[in-house]
C-alpha angles and dihedrals in degrees: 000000000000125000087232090050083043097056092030090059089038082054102050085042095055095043089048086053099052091046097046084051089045097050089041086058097044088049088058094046087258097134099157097055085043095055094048098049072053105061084036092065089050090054096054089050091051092053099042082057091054099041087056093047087045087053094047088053095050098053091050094059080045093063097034076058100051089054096046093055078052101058088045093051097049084045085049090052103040088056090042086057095051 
């Protein structure tokens, strides 16, 4: 399994179980624990949608780096050969 596919089920998992939460409280008259399971729901979602945004960047500057150890090394090489 993927670590996307990993956060993404944790994800689902954790908003379901906000909303169910929120729905069951609503049920019961209980509108301001409901509202906030609620908002909290939203803000899982919100940072699901920057943590994902945080790791693609940082795979990108991972690879940036990569390339850039590369060009070092064939520098390194084609002064070590002259």
């Amino acid at each position: 399994m993927s670590t996307y596919a990993f956060t993404r089920a944790v994800t689902v998992f954790a908003v379901g179980f906000l909303l169910l939460n929120a729905a069951l409280l609503f049920i019961v008259e209980h509108y301001i624990w409901a509202a906030v399971c609620t908002v909290a729901a939203v803000l899982v979602v919100i940072g699901w949608f920057w943590y994902r945004r945080a790791m693609k960047e940082l795979a990108d500057a991972r690879k940036e780096m990569k390339r850039e150890v590369e060009s070092l090394r064939d520098l390194l090489d084609t002064h070590r050969q002259n």
